[in-house]
C-alpha positions as CSV (number, residue, x, y, z in Angstrom):
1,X,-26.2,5.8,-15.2
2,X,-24.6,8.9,-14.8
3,X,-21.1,8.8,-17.3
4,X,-18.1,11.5,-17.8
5,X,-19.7,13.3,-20.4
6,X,-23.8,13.9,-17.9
7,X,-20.9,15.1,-15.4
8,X,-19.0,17.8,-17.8
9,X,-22.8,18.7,-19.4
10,X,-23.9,19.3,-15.8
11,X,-21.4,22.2,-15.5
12,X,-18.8,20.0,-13.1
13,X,-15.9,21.9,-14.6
14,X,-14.6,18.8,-16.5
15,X,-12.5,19.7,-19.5
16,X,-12.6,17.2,-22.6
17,X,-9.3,17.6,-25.0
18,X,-11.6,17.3,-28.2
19,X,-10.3,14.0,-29.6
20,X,-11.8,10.3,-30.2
21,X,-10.7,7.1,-28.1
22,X,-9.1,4.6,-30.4
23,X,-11.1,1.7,-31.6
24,X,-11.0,-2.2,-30.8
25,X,-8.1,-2.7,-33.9
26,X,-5.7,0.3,-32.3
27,X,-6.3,-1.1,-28.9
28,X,-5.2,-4.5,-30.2
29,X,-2.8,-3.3,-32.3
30,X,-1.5,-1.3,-29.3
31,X,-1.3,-4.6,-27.4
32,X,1.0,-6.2,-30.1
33,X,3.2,-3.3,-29.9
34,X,3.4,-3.2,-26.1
35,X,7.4,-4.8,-25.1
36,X,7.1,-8.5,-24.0
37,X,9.6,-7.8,-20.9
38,X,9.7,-3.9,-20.0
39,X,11.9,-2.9,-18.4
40,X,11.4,-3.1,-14.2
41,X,12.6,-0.1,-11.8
42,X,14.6,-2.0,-8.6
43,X,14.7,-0.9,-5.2
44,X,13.3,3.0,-5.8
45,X,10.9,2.5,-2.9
46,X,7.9,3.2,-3.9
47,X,6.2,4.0,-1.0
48,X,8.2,6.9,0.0
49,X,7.2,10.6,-0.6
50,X,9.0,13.1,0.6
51,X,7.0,16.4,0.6
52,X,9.7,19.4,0.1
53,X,9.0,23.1,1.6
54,X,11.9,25.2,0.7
55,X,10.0,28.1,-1.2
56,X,9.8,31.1,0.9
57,X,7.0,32.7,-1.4
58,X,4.7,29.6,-1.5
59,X,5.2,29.5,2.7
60,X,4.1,32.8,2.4
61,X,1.2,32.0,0.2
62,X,0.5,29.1,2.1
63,X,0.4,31.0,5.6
64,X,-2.0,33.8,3.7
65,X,-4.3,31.2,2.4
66,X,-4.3,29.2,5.4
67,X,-5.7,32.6,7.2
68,X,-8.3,33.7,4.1
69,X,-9.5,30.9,2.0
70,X,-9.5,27.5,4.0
71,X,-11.8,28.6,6.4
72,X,-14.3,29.1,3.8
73,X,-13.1,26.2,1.6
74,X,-13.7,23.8,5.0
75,X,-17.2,25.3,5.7
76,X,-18.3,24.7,1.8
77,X,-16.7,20.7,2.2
78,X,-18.0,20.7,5.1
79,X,-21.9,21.5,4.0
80,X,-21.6,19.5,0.4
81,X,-20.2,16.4,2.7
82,X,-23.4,16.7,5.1
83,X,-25.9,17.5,1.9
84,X,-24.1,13.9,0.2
85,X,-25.1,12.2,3.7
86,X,-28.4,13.0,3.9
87,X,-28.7,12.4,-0.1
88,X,-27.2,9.1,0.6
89,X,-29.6,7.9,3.7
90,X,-32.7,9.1,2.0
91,X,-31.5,6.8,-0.8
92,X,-30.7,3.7,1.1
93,X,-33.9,4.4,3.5
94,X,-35.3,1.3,3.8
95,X,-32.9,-1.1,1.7
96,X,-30.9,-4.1,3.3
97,X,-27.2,-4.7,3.3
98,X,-27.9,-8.0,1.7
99,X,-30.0,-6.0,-1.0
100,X,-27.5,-3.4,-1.6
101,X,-25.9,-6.7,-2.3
102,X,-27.4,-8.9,-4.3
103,X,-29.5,-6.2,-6.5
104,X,-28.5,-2.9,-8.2
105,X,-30.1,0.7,-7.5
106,X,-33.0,1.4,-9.9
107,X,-35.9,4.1,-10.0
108,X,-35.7,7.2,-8.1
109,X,-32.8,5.9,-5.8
110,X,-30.4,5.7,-8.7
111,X,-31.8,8.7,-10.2
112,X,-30.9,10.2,-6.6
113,X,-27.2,9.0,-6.5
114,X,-26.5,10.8,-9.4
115,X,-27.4,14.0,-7.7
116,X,-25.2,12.7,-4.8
117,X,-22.0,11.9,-7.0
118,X,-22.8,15.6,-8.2
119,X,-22.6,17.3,-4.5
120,X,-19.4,15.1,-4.2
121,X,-18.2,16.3,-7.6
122,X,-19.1,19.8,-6.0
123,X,-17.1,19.2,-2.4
124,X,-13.7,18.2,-4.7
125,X,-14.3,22.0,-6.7
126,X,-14.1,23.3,-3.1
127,X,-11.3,21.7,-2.2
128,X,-9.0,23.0,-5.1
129,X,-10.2,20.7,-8.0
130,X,-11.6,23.1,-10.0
131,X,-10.7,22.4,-13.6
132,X,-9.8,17.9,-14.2
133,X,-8.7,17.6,-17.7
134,X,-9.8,14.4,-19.8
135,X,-8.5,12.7,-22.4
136,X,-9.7,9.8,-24.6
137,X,-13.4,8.2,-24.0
138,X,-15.2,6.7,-21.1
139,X,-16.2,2.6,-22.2
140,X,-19.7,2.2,-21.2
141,X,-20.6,-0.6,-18.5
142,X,-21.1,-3.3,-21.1
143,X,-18.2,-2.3,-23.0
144,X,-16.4,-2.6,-20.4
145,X,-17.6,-4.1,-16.9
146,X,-14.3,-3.0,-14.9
147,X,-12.2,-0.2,-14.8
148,X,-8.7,-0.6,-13.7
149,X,-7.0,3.2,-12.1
150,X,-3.4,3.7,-11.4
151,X,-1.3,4.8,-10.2
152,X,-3.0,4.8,-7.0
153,X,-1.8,8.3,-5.5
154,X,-4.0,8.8,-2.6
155,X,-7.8,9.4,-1.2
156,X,-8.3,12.4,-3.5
157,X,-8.3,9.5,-6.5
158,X,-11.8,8.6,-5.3
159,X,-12.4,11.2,-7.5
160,X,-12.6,8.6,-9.8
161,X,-15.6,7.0,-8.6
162,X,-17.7,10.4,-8.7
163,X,-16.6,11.0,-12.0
164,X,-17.0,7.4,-13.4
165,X,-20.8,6.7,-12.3
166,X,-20.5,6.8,-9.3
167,X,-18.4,3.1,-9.4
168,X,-18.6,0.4,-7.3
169,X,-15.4,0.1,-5.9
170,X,-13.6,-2.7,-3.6
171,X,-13.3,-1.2,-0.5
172,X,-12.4,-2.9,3.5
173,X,-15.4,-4.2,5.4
174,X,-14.9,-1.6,8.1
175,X,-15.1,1.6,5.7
176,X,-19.1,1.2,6.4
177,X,-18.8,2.4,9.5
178,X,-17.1,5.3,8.9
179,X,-19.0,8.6,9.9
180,X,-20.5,10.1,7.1
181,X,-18.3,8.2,4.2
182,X,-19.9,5.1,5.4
183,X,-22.7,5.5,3.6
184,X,-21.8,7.4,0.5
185,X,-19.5,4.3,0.1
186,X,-22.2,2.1,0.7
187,X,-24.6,4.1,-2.0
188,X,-22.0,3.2,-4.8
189,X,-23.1,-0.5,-4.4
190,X,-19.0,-1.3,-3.3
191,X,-17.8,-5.0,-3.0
192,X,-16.8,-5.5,0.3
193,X,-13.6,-7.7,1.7
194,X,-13.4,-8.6,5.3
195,X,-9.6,-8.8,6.2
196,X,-10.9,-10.7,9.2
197,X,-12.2,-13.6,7.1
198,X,-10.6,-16.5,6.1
199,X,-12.6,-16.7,2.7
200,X,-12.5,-13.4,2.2
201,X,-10.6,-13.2,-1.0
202,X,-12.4,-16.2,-2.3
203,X,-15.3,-14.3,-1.8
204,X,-14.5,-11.1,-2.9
205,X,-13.2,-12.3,-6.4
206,X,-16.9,-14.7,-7.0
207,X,-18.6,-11.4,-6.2
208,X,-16.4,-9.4,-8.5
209,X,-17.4,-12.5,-11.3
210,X,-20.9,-12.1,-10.6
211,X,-21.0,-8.7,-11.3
212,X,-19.0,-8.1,-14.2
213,X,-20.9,-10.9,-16.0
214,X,-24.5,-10.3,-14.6
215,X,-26.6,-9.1,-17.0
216,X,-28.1,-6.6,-14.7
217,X,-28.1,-2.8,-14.9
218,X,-24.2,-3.1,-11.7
219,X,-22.2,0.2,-12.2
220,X,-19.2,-0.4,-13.6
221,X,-16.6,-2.0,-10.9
222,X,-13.7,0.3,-10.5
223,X,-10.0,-1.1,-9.2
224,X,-7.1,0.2,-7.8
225,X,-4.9,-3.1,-8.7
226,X,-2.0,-2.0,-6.8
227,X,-3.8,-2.0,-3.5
228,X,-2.4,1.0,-2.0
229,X,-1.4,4.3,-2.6
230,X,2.2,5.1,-4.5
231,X,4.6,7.8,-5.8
232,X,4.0,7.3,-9.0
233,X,7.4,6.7,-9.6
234,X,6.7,3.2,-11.4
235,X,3.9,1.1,-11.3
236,X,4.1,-1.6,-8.9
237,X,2.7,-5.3,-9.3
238,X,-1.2,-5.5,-9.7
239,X,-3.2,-7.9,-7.5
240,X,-5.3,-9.9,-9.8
241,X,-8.7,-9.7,-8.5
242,X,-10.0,-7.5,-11.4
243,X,-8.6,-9.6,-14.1
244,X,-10.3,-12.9,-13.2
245,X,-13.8,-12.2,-15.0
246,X,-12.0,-12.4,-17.9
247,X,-14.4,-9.4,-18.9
248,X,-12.8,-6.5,-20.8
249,X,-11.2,-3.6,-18.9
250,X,-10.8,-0.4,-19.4
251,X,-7.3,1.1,-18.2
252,X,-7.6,4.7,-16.8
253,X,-4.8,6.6,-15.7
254,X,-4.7,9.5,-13.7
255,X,-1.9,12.0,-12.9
256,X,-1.2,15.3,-10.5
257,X,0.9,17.5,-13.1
258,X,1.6,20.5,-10.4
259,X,4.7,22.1,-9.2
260,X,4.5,21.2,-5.7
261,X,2.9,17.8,-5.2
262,X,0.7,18.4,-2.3
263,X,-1.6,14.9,-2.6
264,X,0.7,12.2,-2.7
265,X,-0.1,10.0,0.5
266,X,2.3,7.1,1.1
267,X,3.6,4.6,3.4
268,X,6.2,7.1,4.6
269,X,5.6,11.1,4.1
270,X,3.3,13.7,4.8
271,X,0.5,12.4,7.3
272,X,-3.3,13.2,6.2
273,X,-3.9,15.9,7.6
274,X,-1.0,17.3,6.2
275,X,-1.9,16.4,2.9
276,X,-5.1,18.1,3.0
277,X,-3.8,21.2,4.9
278,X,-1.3,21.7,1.8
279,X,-3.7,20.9,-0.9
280,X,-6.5,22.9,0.7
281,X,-4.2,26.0,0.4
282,X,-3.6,26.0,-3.2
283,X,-5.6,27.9,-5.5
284,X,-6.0,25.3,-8.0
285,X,-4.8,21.4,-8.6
286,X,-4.2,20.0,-11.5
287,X,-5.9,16.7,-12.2
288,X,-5.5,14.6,-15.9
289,X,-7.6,11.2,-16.0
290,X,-7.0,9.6,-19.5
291,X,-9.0,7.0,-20.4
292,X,-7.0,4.5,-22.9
293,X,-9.1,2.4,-25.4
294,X,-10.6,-0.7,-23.8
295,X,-8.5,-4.0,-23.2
296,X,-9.8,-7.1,-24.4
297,X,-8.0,-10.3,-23.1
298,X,-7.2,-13.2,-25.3
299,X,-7.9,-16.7,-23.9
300,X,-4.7,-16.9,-22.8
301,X,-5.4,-13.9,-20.1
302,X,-8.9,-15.4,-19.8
303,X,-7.1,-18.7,-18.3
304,X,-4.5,-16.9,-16.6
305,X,-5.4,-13.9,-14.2
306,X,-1.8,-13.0,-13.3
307,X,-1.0,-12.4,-16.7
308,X,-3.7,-10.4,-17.7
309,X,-3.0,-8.3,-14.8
310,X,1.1,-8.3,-16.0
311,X,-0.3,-7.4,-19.4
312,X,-2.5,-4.5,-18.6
313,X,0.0,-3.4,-16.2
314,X,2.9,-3.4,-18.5
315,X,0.8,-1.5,-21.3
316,X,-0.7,1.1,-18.5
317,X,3.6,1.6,-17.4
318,X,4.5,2.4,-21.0
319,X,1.4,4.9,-21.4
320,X,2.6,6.7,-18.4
321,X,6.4,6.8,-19.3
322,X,7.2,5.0,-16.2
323,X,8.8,1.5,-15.4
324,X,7.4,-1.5,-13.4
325,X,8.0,-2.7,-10.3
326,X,9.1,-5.9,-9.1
327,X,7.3,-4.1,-5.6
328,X,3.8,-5.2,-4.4
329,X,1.0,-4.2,-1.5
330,X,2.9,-6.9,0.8
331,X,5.8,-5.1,0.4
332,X,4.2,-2.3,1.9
333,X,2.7,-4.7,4.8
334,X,5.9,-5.8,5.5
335,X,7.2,-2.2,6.3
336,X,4.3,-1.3,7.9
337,X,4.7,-4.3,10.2
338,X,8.8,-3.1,11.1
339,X,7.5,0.4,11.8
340,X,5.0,-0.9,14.4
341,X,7.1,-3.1,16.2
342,X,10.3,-0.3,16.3
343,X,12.4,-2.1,14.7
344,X,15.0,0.1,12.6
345,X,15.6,0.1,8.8
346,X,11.5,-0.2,8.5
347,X,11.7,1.5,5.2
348,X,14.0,-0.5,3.8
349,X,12.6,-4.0,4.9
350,X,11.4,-4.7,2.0
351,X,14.4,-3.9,-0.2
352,X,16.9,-6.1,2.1
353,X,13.9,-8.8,1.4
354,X,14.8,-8.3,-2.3
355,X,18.2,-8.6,-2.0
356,X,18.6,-11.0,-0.3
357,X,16.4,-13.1,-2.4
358,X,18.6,-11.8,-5.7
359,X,22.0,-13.3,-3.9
360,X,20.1,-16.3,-3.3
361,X,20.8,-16.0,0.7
362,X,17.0,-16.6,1.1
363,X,17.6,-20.4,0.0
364,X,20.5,-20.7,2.4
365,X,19.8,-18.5,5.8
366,X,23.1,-18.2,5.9
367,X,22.7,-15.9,8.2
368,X,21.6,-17.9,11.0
369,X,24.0,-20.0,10.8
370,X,26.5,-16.9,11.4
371,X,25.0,-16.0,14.5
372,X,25.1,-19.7,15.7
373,X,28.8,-20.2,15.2
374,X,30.4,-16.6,16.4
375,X,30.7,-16.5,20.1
376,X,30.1,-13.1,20.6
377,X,29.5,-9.6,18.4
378,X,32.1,-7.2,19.7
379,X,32.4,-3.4,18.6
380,X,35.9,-5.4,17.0
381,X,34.5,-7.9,15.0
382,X,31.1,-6.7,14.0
383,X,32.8,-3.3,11.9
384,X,32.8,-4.7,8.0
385,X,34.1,-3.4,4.7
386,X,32.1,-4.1,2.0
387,X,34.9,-6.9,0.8
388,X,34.8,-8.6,4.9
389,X,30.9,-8.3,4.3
390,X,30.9,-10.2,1.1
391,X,32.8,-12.4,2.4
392,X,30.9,-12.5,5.6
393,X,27.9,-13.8,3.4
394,X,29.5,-15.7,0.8
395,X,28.3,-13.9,-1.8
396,X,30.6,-11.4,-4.8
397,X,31.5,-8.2,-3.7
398,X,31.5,-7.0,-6.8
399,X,28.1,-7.9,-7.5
400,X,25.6,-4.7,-7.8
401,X,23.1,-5.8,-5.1
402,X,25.7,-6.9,-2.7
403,X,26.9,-3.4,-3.0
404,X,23.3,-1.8,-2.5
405,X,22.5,-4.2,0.8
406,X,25.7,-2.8,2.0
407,X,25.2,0.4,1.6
408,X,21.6,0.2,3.1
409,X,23.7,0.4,6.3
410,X,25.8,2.6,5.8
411,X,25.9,5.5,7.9
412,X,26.9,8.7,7.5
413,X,29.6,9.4,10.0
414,X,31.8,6.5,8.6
415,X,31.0,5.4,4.8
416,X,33.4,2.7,4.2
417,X,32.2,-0.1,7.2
418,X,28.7,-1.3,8.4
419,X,28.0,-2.6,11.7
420,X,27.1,-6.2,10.9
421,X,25.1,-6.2,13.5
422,X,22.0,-4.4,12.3
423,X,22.3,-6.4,8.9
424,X,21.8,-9.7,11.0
425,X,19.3,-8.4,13.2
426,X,17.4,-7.6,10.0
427,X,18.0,-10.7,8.0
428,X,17.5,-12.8,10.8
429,X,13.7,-11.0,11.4
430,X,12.9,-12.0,7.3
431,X,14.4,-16.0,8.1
432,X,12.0,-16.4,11.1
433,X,9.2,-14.1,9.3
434,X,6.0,-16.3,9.6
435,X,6.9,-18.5,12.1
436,X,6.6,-18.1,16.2
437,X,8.0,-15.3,17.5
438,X,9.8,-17.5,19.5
439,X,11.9,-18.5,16.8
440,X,13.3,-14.8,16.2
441,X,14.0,-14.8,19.9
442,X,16.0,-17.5,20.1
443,X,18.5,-16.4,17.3
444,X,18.4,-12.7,18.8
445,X,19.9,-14.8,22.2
446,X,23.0,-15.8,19.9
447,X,23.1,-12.1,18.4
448,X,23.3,-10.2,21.7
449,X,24.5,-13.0,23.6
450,X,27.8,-14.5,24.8
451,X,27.6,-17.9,22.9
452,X,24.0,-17.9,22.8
453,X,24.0,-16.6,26.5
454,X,22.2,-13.2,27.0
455,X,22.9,-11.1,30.1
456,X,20.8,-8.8,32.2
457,X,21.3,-5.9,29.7
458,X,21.0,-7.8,26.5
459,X,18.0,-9.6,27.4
460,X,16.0,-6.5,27.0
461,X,17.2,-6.0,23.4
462,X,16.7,-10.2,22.6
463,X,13.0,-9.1,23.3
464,X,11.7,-5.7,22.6
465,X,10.9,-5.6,19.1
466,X,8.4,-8.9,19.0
467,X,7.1,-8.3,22.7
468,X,5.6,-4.7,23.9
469,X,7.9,-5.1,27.1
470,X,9.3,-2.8,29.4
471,X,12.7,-3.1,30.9
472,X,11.4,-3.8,33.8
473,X,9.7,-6.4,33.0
474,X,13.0,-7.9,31.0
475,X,14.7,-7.9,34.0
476,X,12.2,-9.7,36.1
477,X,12.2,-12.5,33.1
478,X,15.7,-12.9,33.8
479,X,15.6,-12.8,37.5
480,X,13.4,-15.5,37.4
481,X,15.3,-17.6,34.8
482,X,18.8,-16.8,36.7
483,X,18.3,-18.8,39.5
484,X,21.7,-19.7,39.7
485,X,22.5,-15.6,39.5
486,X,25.0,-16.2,37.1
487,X,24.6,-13.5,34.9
488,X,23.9,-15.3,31.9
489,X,21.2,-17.4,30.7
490,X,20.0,-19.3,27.8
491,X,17.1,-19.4,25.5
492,X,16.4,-22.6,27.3
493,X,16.0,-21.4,30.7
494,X,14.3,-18.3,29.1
495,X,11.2,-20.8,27.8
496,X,11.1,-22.4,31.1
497,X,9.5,-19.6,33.3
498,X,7.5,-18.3,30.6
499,X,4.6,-20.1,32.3
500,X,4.9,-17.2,35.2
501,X,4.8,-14.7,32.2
502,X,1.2,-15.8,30.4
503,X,0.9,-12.3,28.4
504,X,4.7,-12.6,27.2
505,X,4.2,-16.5,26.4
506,X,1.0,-16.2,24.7
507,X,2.5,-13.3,22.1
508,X,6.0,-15.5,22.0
509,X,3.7,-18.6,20.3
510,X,2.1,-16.0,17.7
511,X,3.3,-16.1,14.2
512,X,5.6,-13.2,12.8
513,X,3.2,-12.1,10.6
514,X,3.0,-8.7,8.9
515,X,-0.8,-10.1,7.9
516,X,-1.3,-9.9,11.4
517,X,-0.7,-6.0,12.3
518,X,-3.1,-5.6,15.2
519,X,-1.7,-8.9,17.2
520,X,2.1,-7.2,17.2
């Protein structure tokens, strides 16, 4: 097994700060010491990076090294990424998926994958990572079967799993078929989830069991408990599947000190190639991994998961100097979901969901009652101060998240009103999220309607963001359901000719469902 200290021997340009790991007693004692309720971080979106260019000397820079060093640097990736490949097929030549499995790599084939994690280490020195500082001591496997990473920054942390074995990591079903990373991924012996599957997490967390208590030779298992990539602004909630071994794990936590942050890839921000086009044209990144002293769970974690995963979580926070986050990866789904389907205020879905739950509307929809009773939104009745919205809602004005869910829609030409409007259409999307999308059609009828009437113009905007349709094809949904041609009709009349419109009728009886991103 190839650890941190074969990599920095080997010449990998891995610098070691000199300094011992604490024992068993400091890491316990650093547990008792950790606060029982740290303090949380609300509503900073954490999936949000905003990459800033202003510097007219590092655009120059940029422009010169974009011209004179990453052509070379993408020829060198380019050759250590096909020399891995090859590595990697030679050493799975002849081995079964269901092998790869059930049994780890011994002989010649491990020996081989060290070689490989080498090339890798090789590609990332290419690519700007010349010099990754390291502080504290790598656990061995037995010490510690699982190691838990964060924050989760972007693709360059894999990093991680060159450096730390290679790793197993957890990684989606369909990254095996990805050219070329497909089967280095598949050389580190990963645990794979299938989104697709039903069982999947049921299965994914008995295999992650297995492993960390089989007494065979498994690389260590390495986790990114937040489940997808962040700011680093706090640490956001950990899923649990790591932590329900009940196995000691070894908290590792890895940060980008440099002046321009070139790597961060999240939810909203710079796109990939973006991200590599920027960090490509740096001389050098800076890279820390520290490795804190091994955390061993008492039989209270052991029983409960979630807690463990709170527990390492809030320890790893305070390490970092950052708060936690009341944010988690289906918070991120959830946007991701808004974006696809157009509808507006995508990146701040998820902080209206918080809200809202904080003022206790969640309990009482409120909302759609709203929309039920008013006759029609005008431009004069649909224009709120934050008092009218309070009282709008029910809810104190002077109450700090009423304030920040108003100001959410604020806009800038005119500070001191929102247009109610686009709060409904948003709260009414969360009330009827995971049911039909039938069911946030028929309030939208009531929003854009005249009571609960839409016309000719407004059926189009009752439909477009659950159902890809065209105007056109609006309009001849109404035509068909205005057989009286009296410029109005109801959701009632709507559902009736939906049998003459199979595609729109088939997505109207799919869930909402921001699990479900490919069916939108």
């Amino acid at each position: 097994m190839m650890d941190a200290a074969t990599i920095a021997s080997a010449g990998n340009g891995i610098q070691k700060d000199g300094f011992e790991g604490d024992n068993i007693v400091a890491a316990q004692k650093r547990q008792q010491q950790l606060p029982q309720h740290p303090k949380e971080l609300h509503f900073v979106n954490p999936f949000v990076h905003k990459l800033i260019w202003d510097d007219p000397i590092d655009k120059v820079k940029t422009a010169f090294l974009t011209v004179f060093l990453l052509p070379f640097r993408v020829i060198l990736i380019v050759a250590c990424l096909m020399t891995a490949w090859t590595l990697a097929s030679i050493g799975l030549y002849g081995m079964s998926r269901e092998e790869l499995r059930t049994k780890p790599l011994s002989g010649w084939r491990r020996q081989l994958r060290v070689v490989t994690a080498q090339v890798m280490r090789l590609l990332f020195v290419f690519g700007s990572f010349n010099l990754i500082r390291t502080k504290g001591e790598r656990a061995s496997p037995r010490d510690a079967p699982v190691i838990c990473v964060a924050p989760h920054t972007a693709f360059y942390d894999s990093i991680c799993v060159i450096l730390f074995g290679p790793s197993a990591v957890v990684a989606k079903y369909e990254t095996a078929s990805l050219p070329f990373f497909g089967k280095l991924i598949d050389y580190a012996q990963p645990i794979y989830v299938c989104r697709e599957d039903p069982n999947s997490r049921q299965t994914t967390i008995k295999e992650i069991i297995e492993r960390a208590n089989s007494k065979e030779d498994w690389p260590q298992i390495l986790i990114f408990p937040e489940g997808t990539c962040t700011n680093r602004t706090s640490l956001i909630q950990f899923k649990p599947g790591a932590f329900y071994p009940g196995v000691p794990i070894q908290p590792v936590l890895v940060r980008y000190p440099n002046r321009v942050d070139t790597v961060t890839w999240t939810w909203e921000g710079p796109d990939a190639l973006q991200i590599l086009w920027r960090t490509l044209t740096q001389f050098h990144t800076f890279c820390e991994i520290e490795f804190l002293p091994v955390y061993h769970p008492n039989e209270e974690e052991k029983r409960d998961p979630k807690l463990y995963a709170r527990n390492v979580r809030n320890l790893m926070a305070r390490e970092l100097g950052i708060p936690i986050s009341d944010y988690t990866f289906d918070d991120c789904k959830l946007m991701t979901f808004v974006k696809n389907i157009k509808m507006p205020y995508a990146a701040s879905s998820a902080d209206i969901d918080k809200l809202r739950k904080t003022l206790g509307l969640n309990k009482l929809n409120i909302e759609e009652q709203i929309v039920t009773d008013e006759a029609k939104f005008t431009e004069e009745n649909s224009y709120l101060t934050l008092e009218k919205f309070a009282q709008r809602l029910n809810v104190p004005a002077d109450d700090e998240s009423t304030k920040k869910l108003f100001r959410i829609f604020v806009r800038p030409s005119r500070t001191d009103v929102i247009d109610f409007r686009e709060y409904l259409l948003m709260s009414l999307f969360l009330i009827t999220l995971y049911t039909p999308k039938s069911n946030f059609v028929r309030v939208l009828f009531h929003l854009y309607g005249d009571h609960g009437k839409v016309s000719r113009a407004s059926c189009y905007d009752a439909l477009k963001y659950l159902v890809k349709i065209t105007p056109a094809e609006a309009d001849a949904v109404f035509m068909a359901a205005d057989s009286g041609n009296l410029g109005g009709i109801s959701f009632d009349q709507f559902t009736k000719v939906l049998d003459k419109f199979p595609v729109i009728s088939k997505k109207l009886k799919r869930n909402n469902d921001p699990n479900n991103l490919r069916l939108t």
